[in-house]
N, CA, C and O atoms as a GROMACS GRO file, in nm:
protein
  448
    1UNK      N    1   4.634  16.626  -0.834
    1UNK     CA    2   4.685  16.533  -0.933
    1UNK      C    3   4.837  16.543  -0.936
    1UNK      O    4   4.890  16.654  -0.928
    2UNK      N    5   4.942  16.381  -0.954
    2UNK     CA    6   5.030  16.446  -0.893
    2UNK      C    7   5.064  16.431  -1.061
    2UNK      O    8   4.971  16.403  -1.136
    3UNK      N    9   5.210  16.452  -1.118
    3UNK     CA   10   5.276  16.434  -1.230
    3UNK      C   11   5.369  16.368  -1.201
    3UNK      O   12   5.422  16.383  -1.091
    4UNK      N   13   5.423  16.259  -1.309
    4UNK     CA   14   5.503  16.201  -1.287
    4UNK      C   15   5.581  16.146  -1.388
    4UNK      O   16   5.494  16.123  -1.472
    5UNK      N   17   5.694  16.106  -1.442
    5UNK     CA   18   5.794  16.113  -1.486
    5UNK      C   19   5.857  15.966  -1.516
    5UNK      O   20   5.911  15.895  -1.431
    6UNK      N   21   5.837  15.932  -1.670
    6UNK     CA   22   5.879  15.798  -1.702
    6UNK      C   23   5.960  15.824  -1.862
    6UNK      O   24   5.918  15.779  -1.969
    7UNK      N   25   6.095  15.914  -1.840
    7UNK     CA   26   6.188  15.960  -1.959
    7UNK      C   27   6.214  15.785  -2.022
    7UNK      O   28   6.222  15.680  -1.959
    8UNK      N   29   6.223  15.811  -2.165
    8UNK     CA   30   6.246  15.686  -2.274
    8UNK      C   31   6.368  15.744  -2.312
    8UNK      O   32   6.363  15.866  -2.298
    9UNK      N   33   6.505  15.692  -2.367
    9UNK     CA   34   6.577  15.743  -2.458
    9UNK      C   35   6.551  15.698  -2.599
    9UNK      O   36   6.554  15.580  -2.634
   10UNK      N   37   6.525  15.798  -2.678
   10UNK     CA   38   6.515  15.711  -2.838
   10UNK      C   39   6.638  15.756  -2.882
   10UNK      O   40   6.684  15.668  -2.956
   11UNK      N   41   6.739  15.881  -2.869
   11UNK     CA   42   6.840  15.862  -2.957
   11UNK      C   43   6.894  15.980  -2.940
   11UNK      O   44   6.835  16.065  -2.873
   12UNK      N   45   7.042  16.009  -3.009
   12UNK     CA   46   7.114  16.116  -2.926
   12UNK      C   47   7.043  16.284  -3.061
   12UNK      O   48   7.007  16.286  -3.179
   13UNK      N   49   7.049  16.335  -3.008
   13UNK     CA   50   6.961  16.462  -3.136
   13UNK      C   51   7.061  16.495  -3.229
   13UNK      O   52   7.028  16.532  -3.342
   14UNK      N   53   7.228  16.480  -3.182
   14UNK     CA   54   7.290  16.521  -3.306
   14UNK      C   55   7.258  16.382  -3.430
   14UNK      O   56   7.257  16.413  -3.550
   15UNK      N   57   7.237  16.248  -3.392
   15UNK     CA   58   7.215  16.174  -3.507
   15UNK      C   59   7.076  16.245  -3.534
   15UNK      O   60   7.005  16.159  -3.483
   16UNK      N   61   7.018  16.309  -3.563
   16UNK     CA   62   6.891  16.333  -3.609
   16UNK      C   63   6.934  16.471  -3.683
   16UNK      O   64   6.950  16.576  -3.620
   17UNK      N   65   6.948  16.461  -3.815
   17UNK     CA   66   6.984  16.582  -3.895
   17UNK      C   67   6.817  16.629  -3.921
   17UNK      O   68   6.710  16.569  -3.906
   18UNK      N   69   6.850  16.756  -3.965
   18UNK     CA   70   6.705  16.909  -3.968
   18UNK      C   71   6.598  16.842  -4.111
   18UNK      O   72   6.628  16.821  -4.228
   19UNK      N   73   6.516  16.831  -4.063
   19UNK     CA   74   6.430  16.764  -4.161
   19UNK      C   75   6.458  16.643  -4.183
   19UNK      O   76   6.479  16.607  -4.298
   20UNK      N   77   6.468  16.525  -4.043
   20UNK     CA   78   6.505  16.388  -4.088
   20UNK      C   79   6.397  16.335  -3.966
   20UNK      O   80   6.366  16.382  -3.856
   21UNK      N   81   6.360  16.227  -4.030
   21UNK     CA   82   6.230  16.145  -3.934
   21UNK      C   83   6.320  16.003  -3.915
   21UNK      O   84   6.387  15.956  -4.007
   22UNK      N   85   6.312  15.952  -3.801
   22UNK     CA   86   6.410  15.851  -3.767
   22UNK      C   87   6.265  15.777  -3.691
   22UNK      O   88   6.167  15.838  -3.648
   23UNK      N   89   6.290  15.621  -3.692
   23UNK     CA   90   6.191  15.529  -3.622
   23UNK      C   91   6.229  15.512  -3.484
   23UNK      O   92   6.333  15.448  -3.495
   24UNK      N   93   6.215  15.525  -3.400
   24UNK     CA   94   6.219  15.470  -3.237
   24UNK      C   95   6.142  15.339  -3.181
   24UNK      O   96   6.074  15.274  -3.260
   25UNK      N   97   6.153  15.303  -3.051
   25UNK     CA   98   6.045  15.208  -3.041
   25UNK      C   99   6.052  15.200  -2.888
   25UNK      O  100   6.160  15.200  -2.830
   26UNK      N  101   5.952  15.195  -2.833
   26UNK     CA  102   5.921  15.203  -2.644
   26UNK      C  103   5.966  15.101  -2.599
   26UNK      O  104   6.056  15.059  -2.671
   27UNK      N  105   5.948  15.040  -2.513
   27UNK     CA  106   5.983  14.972  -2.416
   27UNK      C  107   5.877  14.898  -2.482
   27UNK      O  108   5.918  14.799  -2.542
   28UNK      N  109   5.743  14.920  -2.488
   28UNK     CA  110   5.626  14.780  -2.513
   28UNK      C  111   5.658  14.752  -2.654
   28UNK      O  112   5.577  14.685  -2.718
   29UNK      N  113   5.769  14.797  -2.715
   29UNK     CA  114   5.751  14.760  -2.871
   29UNK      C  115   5.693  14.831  -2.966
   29UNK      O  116   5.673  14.799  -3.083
   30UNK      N  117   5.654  14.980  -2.882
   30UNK     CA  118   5.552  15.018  -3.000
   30UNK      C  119   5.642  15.129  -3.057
   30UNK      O  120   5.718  15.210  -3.005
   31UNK      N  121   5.600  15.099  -3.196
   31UNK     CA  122   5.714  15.196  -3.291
   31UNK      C  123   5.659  15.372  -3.270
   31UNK      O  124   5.547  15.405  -3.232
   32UNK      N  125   5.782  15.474  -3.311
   32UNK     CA  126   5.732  15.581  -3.269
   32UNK      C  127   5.817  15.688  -3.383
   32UNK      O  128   5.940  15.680  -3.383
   33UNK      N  129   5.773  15.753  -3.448
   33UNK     CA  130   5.822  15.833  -3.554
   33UNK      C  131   5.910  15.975  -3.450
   33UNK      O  132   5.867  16.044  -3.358
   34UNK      N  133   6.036  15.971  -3.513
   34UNK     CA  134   6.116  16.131  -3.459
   34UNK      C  135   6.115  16.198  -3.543
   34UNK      O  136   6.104  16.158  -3.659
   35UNK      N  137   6.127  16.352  -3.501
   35UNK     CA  138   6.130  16.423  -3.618
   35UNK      C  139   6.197  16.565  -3.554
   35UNK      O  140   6.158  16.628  -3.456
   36UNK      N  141   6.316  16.593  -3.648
   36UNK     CA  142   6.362  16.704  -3.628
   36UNK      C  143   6.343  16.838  -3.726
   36UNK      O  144   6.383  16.848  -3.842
   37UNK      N  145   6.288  16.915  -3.665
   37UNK     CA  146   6.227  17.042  -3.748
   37UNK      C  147   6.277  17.125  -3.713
   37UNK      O  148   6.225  17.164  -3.608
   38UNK      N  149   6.435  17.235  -3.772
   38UNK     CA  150   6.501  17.330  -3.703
   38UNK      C  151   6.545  17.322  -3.563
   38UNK      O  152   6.527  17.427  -3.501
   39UNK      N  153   6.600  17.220  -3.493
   39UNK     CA  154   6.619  17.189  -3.427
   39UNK      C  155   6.547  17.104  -3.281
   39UNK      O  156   6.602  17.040  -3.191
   40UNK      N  157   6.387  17.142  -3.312
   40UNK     CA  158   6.291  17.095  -3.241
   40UNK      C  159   6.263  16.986  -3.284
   40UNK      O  160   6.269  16.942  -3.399
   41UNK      N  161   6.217  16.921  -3.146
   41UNK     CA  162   6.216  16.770  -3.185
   41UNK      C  163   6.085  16.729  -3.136
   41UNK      O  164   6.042  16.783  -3.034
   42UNK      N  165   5.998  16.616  -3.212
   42UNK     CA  166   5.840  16.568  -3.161
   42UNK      C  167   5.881  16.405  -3.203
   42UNK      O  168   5.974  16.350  -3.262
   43UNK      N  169   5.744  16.361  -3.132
   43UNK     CA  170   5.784  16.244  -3.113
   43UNK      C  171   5.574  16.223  -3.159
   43UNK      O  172   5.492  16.298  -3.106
   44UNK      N  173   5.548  16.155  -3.221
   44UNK     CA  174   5.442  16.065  -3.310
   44UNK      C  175   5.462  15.926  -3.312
   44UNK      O  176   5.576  15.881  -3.324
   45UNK      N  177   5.322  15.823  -3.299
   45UNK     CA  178   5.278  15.699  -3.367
   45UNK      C  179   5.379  15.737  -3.486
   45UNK      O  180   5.417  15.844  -3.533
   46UNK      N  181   5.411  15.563  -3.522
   46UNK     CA  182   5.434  15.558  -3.634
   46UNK      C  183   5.409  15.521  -3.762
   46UNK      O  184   5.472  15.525  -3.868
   47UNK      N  185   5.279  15.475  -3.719
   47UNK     CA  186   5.194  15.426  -3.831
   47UNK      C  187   5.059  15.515  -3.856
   47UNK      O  188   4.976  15.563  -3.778
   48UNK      N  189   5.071  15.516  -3.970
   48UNK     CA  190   4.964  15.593  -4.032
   48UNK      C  191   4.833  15.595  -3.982
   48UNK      O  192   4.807  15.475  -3.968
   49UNK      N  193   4.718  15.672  -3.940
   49UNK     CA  194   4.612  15.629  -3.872
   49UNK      C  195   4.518  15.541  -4.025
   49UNK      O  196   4.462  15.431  -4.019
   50UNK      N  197   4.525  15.613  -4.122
   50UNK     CA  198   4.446  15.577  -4.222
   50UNK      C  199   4.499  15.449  -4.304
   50UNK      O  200   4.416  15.396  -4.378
   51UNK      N  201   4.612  15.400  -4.300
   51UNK     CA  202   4.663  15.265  -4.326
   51UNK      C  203   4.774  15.238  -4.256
   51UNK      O  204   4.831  15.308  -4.172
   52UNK      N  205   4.798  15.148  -4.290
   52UNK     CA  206   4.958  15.039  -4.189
   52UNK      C  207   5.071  15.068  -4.225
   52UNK      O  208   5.163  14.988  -4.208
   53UNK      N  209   5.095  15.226  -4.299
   53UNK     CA  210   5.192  15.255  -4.369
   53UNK      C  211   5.334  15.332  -4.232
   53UNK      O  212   5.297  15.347  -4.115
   54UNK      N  213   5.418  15.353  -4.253
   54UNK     CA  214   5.482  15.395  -4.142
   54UNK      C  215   5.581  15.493  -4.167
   54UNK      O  216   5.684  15.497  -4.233
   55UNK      N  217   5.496  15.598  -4.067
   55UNK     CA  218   5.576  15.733  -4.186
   55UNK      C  219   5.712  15.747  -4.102
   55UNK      O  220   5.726  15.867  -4.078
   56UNK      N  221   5.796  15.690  -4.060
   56UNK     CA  222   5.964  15.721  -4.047
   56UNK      C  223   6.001  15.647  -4.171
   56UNK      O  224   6.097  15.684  -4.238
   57UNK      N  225   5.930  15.547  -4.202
   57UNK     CA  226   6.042  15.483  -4.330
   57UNK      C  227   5.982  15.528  -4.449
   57UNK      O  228   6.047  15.564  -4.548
   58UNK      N  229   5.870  15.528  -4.441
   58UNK     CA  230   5.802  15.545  -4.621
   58UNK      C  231   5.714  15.739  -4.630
   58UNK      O  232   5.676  15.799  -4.730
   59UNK      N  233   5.710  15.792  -4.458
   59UNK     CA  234   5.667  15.924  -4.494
   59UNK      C  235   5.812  16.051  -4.531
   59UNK      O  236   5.932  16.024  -4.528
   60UNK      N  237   5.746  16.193  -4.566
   60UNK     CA  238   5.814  16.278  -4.601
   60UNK      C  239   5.766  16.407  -4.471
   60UNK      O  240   5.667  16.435  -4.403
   61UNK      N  241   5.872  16.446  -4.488
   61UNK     CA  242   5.842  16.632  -4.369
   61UNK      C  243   5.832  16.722  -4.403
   61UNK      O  244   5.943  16.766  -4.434
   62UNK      N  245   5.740  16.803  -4.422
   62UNK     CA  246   5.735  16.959  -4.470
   62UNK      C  247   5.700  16.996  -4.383
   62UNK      O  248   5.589  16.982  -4.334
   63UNK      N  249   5.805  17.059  -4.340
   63UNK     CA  250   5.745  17.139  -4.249
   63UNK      C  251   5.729  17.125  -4.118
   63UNK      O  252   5.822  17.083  -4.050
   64UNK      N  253   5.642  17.148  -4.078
   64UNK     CA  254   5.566  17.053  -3.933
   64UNK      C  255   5.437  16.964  -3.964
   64UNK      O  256   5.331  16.943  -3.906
   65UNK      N  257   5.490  16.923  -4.075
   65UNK     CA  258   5.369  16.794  -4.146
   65UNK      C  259   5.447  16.670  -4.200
   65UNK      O  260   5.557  16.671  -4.255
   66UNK      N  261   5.369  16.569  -4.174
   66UNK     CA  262   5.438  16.462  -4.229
   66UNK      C  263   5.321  16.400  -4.315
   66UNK      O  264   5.205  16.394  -4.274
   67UNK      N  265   5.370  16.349  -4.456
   67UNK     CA  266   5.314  16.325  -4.564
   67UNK      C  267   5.319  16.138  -4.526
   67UNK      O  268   5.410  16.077  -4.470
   68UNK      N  269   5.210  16.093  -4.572
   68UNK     CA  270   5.187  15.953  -4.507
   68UNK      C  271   5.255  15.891  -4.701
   68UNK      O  272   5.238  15.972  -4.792
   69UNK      N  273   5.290  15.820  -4.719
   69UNK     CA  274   5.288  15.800  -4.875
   69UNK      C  275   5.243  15.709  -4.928
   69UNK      O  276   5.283  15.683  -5.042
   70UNK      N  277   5.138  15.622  -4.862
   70UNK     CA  278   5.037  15.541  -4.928
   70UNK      C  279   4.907  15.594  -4.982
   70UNK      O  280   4.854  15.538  -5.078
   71UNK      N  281   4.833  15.744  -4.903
   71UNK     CA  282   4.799  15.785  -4.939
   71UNK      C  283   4.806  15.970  -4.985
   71UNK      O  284   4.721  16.038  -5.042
   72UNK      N  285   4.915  15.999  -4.944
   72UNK     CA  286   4.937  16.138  -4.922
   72UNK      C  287   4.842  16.228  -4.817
   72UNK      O  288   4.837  16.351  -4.815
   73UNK      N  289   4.756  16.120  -4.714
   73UNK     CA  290   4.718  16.237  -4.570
   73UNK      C  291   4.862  16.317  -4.519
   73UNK      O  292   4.974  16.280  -4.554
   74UNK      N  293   4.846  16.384  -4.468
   74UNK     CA  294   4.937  16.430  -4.376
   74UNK      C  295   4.863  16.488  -4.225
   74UNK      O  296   4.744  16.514  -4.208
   75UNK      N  297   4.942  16.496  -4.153
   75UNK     CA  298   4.944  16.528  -4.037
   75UNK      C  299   5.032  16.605  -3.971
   75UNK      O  300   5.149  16.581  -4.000
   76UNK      N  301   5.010  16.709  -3.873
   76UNK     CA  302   5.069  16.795  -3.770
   76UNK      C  303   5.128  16.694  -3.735
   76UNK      O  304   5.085  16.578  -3.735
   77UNK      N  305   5.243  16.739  -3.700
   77UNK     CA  306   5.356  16.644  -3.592
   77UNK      C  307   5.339  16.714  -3.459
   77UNK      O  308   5.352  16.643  -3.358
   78UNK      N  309   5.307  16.860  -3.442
   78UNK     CA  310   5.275  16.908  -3.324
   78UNK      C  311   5.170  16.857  -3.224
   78UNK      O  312   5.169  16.835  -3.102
   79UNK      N  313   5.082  16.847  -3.326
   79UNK     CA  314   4.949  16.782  -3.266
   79UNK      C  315   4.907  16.645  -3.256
   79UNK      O  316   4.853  16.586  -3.163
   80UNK      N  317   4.953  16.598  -3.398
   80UNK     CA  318   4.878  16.466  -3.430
   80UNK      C  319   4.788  16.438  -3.542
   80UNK      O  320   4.802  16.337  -3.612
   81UNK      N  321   4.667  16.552  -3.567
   81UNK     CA  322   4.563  16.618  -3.609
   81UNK      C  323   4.618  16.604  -3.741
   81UNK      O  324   4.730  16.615  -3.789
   82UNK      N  325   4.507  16.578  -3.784
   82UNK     CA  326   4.524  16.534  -3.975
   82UNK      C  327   4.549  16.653  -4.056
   82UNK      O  328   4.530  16.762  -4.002
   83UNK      N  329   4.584  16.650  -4.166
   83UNK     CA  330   4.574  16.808  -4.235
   83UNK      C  331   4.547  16.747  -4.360
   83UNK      O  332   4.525  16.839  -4.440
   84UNK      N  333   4.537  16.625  -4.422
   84UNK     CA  334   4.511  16.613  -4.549
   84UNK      C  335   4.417  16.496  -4.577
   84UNK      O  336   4.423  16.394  -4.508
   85UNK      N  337   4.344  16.506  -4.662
   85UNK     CA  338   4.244  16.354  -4.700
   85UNK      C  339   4.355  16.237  -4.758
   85UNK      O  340   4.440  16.270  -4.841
   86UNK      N  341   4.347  16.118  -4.714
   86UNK     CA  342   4.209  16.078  -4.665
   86UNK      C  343   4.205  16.050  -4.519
   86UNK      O  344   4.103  15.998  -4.473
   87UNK      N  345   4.331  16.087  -4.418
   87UNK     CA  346   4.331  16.098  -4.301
   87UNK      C  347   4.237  16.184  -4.255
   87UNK      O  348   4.230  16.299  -4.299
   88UNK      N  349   4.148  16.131  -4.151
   88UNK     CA  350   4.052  16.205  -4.047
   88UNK      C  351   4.077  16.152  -3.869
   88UNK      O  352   4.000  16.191  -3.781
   89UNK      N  353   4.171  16.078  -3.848
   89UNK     CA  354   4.193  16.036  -3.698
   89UNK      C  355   4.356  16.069  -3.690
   89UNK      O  356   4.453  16.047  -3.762
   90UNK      N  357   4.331  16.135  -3.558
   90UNK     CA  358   4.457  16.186  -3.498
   90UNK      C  359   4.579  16.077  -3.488
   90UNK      O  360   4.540  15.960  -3.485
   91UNK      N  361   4.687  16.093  -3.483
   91UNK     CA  362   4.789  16.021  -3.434
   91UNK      C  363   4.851  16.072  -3.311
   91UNK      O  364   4.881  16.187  -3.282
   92UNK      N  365   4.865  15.947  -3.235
   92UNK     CA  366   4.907  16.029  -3.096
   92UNK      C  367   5.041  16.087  -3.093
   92UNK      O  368   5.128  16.047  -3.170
   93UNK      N  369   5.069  16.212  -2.979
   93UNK     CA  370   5.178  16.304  -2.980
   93UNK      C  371   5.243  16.231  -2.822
   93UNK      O  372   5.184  16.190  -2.722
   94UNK      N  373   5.387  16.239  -2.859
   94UNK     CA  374   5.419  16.223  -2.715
   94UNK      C  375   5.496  16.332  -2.642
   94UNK      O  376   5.595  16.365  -2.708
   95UNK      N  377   5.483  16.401  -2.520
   95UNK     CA  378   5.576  16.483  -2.476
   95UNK      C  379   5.718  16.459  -2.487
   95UNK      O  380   5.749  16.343  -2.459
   96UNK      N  381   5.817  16.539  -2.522
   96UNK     CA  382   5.974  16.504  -2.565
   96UNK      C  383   6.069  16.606  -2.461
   96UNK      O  384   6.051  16.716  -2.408
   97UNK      N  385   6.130  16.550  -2.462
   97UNK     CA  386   6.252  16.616  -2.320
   97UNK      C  387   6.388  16.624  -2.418
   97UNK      O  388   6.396  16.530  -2.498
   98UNK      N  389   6.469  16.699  -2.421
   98UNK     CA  390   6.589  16.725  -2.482
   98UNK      C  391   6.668  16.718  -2.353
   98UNK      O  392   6.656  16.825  -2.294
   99UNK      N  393   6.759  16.616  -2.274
   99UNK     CA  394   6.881  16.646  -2.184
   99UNK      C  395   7.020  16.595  -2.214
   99UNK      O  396   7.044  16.480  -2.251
  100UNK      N  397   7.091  16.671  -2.200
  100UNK     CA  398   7.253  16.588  -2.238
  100UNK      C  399   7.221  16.554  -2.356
  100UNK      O  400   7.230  16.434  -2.378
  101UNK      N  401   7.191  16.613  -2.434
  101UNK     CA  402   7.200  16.581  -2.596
  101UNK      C  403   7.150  16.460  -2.635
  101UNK      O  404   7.193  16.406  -2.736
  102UNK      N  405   7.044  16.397  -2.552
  102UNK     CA  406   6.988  16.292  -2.593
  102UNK      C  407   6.819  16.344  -2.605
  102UNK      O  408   6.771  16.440  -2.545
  103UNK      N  409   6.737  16.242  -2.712
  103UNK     CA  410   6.610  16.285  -2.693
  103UNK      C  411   6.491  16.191  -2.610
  103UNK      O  412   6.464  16.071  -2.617
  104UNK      N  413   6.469  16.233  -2.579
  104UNK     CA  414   6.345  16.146  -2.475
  104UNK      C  415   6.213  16.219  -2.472
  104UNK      O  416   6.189  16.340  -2.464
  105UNK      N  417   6.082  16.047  -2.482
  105UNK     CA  418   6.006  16.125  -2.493
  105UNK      C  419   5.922  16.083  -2.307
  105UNK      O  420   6.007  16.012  -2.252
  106UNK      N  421   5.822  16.098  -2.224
  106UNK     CA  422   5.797  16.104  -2.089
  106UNK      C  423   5.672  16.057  -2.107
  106UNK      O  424   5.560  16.107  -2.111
  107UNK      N  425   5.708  15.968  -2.114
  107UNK     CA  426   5.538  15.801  -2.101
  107UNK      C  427   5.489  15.860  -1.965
  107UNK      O  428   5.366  15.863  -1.970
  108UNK      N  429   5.531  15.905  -1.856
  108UNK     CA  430   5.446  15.978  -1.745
  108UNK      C  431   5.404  16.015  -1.726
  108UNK      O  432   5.349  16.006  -1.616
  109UNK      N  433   5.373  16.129  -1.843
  109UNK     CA  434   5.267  16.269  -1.857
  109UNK      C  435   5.169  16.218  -1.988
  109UNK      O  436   5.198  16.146  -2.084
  110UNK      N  437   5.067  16.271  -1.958
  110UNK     CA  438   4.965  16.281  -2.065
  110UNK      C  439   5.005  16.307  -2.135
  110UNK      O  440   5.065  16.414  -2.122
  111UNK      N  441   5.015  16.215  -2.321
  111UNK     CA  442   5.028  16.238  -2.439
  111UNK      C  443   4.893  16.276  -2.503
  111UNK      O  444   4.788  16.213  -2.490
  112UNK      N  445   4.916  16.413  -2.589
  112UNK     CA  446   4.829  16.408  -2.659
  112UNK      C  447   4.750  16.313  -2.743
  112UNK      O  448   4.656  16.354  -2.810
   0.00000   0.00000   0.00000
């Protein structure tokens, strides 16, 4: 199997202050939540699995969780994986590349 390599730029990491979720969006349009946690950066759907809510503009970060705020599910940003009711479906994770101080996430490799 070979691997292969399709880097996105969503944005440079110093605009992304420590505990700030910023919106991105792919190439097909599809929106994508950032999130900087102590300097680590993940890349998430940006819409809520359990409603149409969209957690870069209307969610909160604790942590390595993001609080949905239509209903207060939250979710791992590591994973995807729900951590609170009434969320029970994952949100997808995308692999993220940090180079030259920009962040990118790699549509090439299997996203969680």
């Amino acid at each position: 199997m070979t691997s292969t390599t399709e880097l996105i730029d969503l944005c440079a990491a110093e605009d992304l202050a420590d505990g700030e979720i910023r919106r991105g969006t792919l190439p097909s349009g599809h929106a994508v939540a950032i999130y900087n946690v102590n300097g680590q950066f993940f890349v998430t759907d940006d819409v809520c699995s359990h409603g149409e809510a969209s957690l870069s503009e209307d969610g909160s970060l604790d942590g390595f969780e993001v609080e949905c705020s239509w209903h207060y599910g939250r979710f791992d940003i590591r994973t995807g994986e729900p951590c609170a009711m009434p969320c029970e479906h994952a949100i997808r994770c995308f692999p993220v590349k940090i180079e030259d101080g920009r962040v990118y996430v790699d549509l090439g490799e299997d996203a969680s």
